[in-house]
GURO-112501 format. One record per atom (N, C-alpha, C, O): residue number from 1; residue in three letters; x, y, z. Coordinates in pm, whole numbers. Atoms other than C-alpha are relative to their C-alpha. Layout:
<fikols>
+-----+-----+--------+--------+--------+
:   k :   r :   east :  north :     up :
+-----+-----+--------+--------+--------+
: NUM : ala :      X :      Y :      Z :
...
+-----+-----+--------+--------+--------+
</fikols>
This chain:
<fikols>
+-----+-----+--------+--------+--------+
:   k :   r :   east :  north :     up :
+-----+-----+--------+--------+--------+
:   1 : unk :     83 :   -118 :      0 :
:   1 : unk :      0 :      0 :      0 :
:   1 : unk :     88 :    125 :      0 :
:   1 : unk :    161 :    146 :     97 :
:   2 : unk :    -33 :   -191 :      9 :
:   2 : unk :    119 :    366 :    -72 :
:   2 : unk :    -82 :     99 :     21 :
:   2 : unk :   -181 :    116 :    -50 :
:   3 : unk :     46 :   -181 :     12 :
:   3 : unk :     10 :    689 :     -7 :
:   3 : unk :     83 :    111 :    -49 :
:   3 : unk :    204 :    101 :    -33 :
:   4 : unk :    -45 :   -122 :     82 :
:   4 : unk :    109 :    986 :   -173 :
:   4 : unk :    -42 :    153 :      5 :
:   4 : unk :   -149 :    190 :    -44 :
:   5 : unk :     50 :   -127 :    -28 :
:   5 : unk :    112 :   1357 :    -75 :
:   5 : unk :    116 :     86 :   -138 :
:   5 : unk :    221 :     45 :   -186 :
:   6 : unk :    -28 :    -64 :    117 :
:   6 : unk :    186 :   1624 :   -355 :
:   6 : unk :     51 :    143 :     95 :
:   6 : unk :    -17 :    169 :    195 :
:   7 : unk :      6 :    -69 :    -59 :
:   7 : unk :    368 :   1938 :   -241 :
:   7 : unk :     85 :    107 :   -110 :
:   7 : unk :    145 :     57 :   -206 :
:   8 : unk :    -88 :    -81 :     72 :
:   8 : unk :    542 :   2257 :   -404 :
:   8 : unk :    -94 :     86 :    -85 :
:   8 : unk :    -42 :    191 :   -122 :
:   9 : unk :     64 :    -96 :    100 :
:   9 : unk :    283 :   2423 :   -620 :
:   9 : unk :    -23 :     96 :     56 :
:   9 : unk :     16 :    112 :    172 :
:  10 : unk :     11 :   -170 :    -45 :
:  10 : unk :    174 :   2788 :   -589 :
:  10 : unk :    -32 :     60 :   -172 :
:  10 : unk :    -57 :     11 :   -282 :
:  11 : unk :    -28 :    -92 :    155 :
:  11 : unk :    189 :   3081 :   -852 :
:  11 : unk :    149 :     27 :     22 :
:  11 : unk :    228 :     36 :    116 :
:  12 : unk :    -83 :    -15 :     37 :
:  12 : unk :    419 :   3132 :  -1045 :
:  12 : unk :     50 :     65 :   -121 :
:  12 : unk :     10 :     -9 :   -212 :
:  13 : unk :     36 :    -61 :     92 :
:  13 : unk :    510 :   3372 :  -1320 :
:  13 : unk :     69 :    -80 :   -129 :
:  13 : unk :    146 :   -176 :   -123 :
:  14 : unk :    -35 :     55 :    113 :
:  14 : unk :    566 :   3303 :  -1676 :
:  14 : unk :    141 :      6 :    -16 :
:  14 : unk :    199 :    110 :     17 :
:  15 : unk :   -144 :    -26 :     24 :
:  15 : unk :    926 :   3220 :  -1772 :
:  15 : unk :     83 :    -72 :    106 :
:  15 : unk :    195 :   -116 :     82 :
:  16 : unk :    -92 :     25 :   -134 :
:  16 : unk :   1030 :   3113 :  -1388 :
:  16 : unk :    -54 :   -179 :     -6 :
:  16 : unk :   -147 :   -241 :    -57 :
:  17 : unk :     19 :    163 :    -56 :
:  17 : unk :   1041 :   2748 :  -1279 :
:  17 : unk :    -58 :    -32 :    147 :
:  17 : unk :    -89 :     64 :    218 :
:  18 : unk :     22 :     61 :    -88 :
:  18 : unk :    948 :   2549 :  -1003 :
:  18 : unk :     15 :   -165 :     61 :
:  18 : unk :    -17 :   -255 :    -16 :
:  19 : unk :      1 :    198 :    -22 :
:  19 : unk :   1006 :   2153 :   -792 :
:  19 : unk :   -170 :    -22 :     75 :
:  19 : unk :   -244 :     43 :    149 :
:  20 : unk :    139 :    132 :    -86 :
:  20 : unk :    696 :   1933 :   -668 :
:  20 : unk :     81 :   -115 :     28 :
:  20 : unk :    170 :   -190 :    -11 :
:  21 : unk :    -31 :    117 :    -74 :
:  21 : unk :    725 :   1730 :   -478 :
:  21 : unk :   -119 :   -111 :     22 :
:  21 : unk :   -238 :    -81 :     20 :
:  22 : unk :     67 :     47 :    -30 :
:  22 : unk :    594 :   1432 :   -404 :
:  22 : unk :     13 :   -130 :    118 :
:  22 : unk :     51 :   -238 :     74 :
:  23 : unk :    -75 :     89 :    -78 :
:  23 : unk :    650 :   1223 :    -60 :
:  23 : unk :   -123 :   -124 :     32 :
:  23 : unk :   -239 :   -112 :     72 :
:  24 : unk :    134 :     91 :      5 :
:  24 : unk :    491 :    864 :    -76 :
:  24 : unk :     60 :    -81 :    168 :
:  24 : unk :    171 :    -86 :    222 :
:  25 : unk :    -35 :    124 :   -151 :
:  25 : unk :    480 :    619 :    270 :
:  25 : unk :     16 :   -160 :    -56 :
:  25 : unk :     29 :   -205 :   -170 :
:  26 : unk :     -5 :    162 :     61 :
:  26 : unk :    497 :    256 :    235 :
:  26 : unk :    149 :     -4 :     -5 :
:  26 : unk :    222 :     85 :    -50 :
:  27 : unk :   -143 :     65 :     51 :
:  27 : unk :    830 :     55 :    238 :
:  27 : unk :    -21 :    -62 :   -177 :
:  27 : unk :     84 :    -71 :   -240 :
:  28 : unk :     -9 :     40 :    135 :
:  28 : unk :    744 :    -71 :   -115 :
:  28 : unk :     45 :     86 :    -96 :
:  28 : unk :     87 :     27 :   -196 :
:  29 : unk :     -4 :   -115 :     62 :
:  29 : unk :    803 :    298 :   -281 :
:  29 : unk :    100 :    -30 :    -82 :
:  29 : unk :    111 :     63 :   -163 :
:  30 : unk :   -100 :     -8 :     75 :
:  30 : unk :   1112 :    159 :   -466 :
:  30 : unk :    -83 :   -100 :   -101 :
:  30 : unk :    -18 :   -147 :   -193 :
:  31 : unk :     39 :    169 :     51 :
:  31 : unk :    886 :   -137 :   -610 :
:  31 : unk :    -73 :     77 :   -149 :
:  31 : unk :    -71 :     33 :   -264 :
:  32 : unk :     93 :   -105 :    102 :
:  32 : unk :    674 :    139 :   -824 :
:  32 : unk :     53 :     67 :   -101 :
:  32 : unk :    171 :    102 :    -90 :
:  33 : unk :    -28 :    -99 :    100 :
:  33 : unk :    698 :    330 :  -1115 :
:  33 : unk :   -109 :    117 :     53 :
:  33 : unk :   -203 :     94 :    129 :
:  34 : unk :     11 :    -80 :    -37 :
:  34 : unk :    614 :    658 :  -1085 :
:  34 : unk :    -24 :     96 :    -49 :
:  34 : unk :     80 :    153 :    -83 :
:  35 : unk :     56 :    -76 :    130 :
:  35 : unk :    403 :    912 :  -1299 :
:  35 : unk :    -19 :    148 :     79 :
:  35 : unk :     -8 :    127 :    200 :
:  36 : unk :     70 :   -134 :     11 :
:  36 : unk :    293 :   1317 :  -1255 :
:  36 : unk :    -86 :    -39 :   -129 :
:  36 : unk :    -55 :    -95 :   -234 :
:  37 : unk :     51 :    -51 :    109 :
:  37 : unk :    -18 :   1404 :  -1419 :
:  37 : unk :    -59 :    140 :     15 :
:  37 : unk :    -49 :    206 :    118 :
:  38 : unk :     85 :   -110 :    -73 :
:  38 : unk :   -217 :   1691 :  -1431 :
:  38 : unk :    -85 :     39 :    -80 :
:  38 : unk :    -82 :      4 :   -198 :
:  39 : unk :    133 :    -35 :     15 :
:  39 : unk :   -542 :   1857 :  -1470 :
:  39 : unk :    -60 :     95 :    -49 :
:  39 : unk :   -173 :     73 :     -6 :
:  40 : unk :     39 :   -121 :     21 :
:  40 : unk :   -651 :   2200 :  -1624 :
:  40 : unk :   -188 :      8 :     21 :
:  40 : unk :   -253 :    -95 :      4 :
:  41 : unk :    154 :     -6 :    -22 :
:  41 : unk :  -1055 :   2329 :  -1548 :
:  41 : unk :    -13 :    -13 :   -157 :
:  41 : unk :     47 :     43 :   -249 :
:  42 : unk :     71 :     33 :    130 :
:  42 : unk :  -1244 :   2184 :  -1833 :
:  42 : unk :     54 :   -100 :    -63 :
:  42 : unk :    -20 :   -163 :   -138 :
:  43 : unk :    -70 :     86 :     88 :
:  43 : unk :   -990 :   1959 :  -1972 :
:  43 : unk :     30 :   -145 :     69 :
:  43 : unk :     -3 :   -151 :    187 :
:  44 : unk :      4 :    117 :    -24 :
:  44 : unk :   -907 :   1580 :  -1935 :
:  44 : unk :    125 :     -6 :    113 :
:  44 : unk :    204 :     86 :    132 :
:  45 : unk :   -184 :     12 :    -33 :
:  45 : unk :   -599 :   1470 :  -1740 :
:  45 : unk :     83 :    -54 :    -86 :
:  45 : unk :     62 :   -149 :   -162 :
:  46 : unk :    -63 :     54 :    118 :
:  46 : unk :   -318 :   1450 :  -1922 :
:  46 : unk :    110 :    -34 :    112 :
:  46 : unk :    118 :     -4 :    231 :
:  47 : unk :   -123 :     39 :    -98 :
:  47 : unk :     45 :   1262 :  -1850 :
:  47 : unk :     87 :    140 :    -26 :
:  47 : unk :     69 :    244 :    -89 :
:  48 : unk :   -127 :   -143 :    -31 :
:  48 : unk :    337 :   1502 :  -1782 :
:  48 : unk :    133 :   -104 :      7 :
:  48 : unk :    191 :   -109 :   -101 :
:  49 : unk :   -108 :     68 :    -33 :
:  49 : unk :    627 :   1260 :  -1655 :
:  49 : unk :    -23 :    -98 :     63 :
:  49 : unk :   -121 :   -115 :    136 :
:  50 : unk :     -8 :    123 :    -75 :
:  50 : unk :    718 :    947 :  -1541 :
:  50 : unk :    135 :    -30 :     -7 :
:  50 : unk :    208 :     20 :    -94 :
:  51 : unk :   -132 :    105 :    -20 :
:  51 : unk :   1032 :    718 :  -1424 :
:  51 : unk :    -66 :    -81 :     39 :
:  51 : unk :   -182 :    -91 :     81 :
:  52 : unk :     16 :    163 :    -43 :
:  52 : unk :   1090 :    368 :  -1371 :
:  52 : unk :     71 :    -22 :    154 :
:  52 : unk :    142 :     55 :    218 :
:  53 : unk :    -23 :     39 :   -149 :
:  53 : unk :   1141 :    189 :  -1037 :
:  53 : unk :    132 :     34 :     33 :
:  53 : unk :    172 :     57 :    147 :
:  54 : unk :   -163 :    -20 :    -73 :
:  54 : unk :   1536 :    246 :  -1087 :
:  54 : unk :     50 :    132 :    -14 :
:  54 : unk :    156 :    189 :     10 :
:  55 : unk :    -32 :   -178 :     63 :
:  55 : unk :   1486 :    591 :  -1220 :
:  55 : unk :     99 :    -14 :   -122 :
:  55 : unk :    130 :     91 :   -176 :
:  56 : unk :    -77 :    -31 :     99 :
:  56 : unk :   1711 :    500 :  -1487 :
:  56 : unk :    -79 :     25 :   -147 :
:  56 : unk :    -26 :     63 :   -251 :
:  57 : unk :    116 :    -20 :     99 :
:  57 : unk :   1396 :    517 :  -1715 :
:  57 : unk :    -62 :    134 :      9 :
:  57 : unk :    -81 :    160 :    127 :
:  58 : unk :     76 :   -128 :    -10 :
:  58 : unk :   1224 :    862 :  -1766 :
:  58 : unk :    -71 :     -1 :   -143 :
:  58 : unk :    -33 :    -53 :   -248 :
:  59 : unk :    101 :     -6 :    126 :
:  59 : unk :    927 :    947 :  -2004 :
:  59 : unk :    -49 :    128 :    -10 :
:  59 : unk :   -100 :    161 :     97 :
:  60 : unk :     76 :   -107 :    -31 :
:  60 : unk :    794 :   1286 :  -2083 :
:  60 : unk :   -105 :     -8 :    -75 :
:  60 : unk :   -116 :   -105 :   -150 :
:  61 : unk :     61 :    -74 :    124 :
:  61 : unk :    497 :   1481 :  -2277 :
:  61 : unk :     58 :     66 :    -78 :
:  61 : unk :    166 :    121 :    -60 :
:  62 : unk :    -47 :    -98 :    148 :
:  62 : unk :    555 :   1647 :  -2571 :
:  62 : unk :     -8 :    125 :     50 :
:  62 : unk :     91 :    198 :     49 :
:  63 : unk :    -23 :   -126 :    -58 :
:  63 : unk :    438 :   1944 :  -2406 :
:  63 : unk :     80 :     68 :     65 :
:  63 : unk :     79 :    191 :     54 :
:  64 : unk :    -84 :    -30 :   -112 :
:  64 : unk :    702 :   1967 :  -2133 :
:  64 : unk :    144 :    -48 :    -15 :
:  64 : unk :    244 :    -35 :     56 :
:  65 : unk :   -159 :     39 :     -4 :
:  65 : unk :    978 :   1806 :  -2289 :
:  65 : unk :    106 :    114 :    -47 :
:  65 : unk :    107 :    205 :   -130 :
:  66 : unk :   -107 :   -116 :      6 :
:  66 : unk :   1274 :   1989 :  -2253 :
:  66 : unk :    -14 :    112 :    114 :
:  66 : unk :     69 :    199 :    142 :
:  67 : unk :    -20 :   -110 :   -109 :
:  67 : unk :   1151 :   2188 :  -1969 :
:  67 : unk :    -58 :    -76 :     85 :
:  67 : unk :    -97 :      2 :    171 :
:  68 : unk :     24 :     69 :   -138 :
:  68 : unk :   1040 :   1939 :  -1718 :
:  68 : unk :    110 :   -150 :     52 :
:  68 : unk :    134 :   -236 :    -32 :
:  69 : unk :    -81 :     75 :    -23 :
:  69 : unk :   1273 :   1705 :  -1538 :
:  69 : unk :    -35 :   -117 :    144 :
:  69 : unk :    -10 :    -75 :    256 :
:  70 : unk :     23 :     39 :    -82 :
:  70 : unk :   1157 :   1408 :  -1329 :
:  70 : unk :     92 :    -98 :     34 :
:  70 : unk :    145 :   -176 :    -45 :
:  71 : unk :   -109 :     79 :    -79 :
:  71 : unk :   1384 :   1241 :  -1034 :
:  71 : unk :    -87 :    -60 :     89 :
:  71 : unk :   -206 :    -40 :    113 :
:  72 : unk :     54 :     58 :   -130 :
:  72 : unk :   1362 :   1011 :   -751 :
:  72 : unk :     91 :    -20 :     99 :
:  72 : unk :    211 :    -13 :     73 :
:  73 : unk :    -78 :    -37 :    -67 :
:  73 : unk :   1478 :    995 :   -439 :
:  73 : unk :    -29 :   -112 :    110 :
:  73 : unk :    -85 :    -93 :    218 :
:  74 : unk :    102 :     92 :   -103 :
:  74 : unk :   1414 :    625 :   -294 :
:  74 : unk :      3 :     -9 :    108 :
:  74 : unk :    -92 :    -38 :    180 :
:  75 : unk :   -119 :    -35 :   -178 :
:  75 : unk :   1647 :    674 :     27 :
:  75 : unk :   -139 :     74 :     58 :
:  75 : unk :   -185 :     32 :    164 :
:  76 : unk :     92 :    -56 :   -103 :
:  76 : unk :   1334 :    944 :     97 :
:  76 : unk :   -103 :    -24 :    -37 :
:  76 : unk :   -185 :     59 :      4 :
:  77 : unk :    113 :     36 :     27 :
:  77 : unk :   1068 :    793 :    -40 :
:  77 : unk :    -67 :    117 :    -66 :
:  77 : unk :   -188 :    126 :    -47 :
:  78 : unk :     41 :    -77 :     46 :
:  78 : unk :   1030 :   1095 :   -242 :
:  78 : unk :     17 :     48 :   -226 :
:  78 : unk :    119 :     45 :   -293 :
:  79 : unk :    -66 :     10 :    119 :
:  79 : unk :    980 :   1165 :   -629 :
:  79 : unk :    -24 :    179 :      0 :
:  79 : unk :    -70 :    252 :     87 :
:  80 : unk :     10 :   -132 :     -8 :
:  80 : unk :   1008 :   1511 :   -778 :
:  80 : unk :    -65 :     34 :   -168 :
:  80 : unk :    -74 :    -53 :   -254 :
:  81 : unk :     -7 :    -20 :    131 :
:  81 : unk :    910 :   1705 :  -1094 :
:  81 : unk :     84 :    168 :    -33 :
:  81 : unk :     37 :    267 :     22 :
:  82 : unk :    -38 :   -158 :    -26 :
:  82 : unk :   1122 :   2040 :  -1169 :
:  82 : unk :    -57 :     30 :   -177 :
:  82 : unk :    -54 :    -39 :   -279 :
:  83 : unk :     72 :    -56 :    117 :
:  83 : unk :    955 :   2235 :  -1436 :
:  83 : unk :    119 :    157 :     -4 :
:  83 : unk :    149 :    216 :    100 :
:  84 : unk :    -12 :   -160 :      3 :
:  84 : unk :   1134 :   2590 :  -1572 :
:  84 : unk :    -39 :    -21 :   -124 :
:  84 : unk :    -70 :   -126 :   -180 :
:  85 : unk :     67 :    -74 :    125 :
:  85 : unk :   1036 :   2803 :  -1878 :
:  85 : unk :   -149 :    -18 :     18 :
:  85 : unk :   -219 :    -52 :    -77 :
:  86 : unk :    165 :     63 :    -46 :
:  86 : unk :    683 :   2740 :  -1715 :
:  86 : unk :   -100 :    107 :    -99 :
:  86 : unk :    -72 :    225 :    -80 :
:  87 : unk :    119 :    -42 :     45 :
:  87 : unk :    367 :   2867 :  -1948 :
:  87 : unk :   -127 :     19 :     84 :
:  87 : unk :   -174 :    -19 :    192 :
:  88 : unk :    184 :    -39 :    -98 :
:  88 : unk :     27 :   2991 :  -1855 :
:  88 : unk :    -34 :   -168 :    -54 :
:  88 : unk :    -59 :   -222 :     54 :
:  89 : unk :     74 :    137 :     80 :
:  89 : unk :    -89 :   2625 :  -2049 :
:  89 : unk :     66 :    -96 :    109 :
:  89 : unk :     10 :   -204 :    130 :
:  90 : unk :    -31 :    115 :   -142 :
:  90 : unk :     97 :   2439 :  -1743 :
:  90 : unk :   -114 :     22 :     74 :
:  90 : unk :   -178 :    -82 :     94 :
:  91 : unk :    106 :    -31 :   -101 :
:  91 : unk :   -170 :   2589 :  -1521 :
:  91 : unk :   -101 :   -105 :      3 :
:  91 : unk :   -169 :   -123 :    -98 :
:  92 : unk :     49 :     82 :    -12 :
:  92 : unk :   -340 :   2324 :  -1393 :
:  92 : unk :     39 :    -76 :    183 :
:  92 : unk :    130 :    -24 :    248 :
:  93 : unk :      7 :    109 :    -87 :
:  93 : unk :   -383 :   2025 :  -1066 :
:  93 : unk :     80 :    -92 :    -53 :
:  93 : unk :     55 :   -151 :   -158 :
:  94 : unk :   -143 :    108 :     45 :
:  94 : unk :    -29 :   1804 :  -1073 :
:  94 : unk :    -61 :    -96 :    115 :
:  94 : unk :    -94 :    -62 :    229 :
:  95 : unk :     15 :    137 :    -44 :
:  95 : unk :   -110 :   1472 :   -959 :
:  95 : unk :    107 :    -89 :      5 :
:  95 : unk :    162 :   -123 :   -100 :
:  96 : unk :    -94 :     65 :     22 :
:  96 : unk :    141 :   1260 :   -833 :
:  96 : unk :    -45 :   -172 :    -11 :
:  96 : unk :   -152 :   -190 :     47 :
:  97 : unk :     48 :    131 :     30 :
:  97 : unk :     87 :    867 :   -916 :
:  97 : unk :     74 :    -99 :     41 :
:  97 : unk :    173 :    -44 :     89 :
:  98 : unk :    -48 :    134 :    -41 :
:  98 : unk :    220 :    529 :   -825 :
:  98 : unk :    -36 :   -109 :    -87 :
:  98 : unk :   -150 :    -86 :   -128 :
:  99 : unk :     21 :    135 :     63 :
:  99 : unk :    207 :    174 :  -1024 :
:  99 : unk :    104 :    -87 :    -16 :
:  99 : unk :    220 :    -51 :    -34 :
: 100 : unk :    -73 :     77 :     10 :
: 100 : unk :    345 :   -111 :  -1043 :
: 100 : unk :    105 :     -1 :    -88 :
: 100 : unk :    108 :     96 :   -163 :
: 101 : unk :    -74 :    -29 :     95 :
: 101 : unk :    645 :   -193 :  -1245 :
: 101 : unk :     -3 :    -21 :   -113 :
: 101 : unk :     62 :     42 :   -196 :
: 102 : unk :     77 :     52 :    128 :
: 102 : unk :    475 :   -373 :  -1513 :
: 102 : unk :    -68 :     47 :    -37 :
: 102 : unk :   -150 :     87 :     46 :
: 103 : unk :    116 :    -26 :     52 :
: 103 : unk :    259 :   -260 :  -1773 :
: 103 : unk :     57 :    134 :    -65 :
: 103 : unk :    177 :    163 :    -63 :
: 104 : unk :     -1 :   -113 :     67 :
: 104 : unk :    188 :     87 :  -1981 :
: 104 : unk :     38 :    101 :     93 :
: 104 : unk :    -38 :    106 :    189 :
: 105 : unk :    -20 :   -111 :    -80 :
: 105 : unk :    348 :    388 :  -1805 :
: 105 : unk :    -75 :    147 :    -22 :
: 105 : unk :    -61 :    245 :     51 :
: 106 : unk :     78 :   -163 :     53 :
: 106 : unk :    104 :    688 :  -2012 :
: 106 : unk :   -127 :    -14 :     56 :
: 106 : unk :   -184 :     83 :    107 :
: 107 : unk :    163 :    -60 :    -46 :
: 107 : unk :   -254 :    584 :  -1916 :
: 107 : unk :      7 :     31 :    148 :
: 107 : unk :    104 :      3 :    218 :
: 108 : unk :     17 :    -35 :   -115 :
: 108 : unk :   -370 :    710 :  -1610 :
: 108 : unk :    -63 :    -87 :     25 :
: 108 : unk :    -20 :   -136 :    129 :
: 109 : unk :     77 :    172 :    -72 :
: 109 : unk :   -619 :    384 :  -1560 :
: 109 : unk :    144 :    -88 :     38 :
: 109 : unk :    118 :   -162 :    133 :
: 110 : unk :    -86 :     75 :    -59 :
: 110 : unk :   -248 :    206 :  -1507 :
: 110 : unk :     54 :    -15 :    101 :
: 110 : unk :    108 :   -118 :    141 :
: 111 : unk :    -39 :    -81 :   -173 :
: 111 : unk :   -166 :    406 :  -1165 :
: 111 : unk :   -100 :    -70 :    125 :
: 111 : unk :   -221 :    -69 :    148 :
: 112 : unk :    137 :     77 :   -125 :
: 112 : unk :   -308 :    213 :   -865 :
: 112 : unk :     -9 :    100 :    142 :
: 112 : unk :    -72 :     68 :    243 :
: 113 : unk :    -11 :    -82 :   -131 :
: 113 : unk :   -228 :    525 :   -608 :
: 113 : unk :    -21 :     75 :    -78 :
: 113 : unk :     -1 :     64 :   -199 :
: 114 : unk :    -39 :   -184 :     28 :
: 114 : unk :   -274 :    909 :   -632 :
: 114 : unk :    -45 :     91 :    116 :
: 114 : unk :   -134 :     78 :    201 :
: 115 : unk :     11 :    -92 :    -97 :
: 115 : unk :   -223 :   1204 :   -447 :
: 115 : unk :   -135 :    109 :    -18 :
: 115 : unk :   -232 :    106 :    -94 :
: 116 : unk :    168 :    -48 :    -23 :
: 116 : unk :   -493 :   1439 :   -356 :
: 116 : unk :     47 :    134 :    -89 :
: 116 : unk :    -49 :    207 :   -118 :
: 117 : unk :    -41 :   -120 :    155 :
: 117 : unk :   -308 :   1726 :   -636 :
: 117 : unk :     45 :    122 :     89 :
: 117 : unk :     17 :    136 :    208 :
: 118 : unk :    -70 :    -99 :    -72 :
: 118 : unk :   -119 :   2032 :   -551 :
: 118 : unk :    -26 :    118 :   -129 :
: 118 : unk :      8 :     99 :   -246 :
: 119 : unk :      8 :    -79 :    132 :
: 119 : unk :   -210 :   2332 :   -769 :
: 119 : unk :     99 :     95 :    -16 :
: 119 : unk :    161 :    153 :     73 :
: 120 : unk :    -90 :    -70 :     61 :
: 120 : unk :     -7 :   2514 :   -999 :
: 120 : unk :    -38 :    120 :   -113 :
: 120 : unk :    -88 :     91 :   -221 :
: 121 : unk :     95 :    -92 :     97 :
: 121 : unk :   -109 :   2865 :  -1168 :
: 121 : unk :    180 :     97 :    -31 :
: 121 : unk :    270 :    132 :     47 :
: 122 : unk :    -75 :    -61 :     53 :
: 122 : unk :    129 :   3033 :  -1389 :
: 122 : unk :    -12 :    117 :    -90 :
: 122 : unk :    -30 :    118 :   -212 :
: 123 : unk :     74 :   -186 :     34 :
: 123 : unk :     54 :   3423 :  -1440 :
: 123 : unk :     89 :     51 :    -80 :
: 123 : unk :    201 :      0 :    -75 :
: 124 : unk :    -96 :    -89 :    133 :
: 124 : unk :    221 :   3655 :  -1731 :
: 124 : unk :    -89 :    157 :     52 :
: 124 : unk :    -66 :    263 :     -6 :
+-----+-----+--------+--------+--------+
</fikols>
């Protein structure tokens, strides 16, 4: 079992960066792969990032590649996402996720945990 708390969002202006965090419980936390998604009002959830259980795997969106960078940190049971060159179109609810190590790492039906979202608004 995992739990998962999401932390680091806020405003933030256009151009500047920011980390999330995300600190999960459970001794299993190395056993998981490990996704961000997130949410905009009106729109679907989409993926953002993921790594694999050894972190030597990383996956982005198209949207964010090149300006988002996701790590892990299994020692603290913590993963991260650092975003700079941030857009108003990031603006949205970052969801941090959990799943096993097997299987598809993009849908969001593949995630068997999630955090309760940390919002992120990015003003110009």
């Amino acid at each position: 079992q995992v739990q998962l708390v999401e932390s680091g969002g806020g405003l933030v202006q256009a151009g500047g960066s920011l980390r999330l965090s995300c600190a999960a419980s459970g001794r299993t936390f190395s056993n998981f792969d490990m996704g961000w998604f997130r949410q905009a009002p009106g729109k679907e959830r989409e993926f953002v990032a993921a790594i694999s259980w050894s972190g030597t795997g990383t996956y982005y969106a198209d949207s964010v590649k090149g300006r988002a960078t996701i790590s892990r940190d299994n020692a603290k049971n913590t993963v991260y996402l650092q975003m700079i060159s941030m857009k108003r179109e990031d603006t949205a609810v970052y969801y941090c996720a959990a799943k096993a190590r097997s299987g598809s790492i993009f849908p969001s039906s593949s995630y068997n945990y999630w955090g309760q979202g940390t919002q992120v608004t990015v003003s110009s």
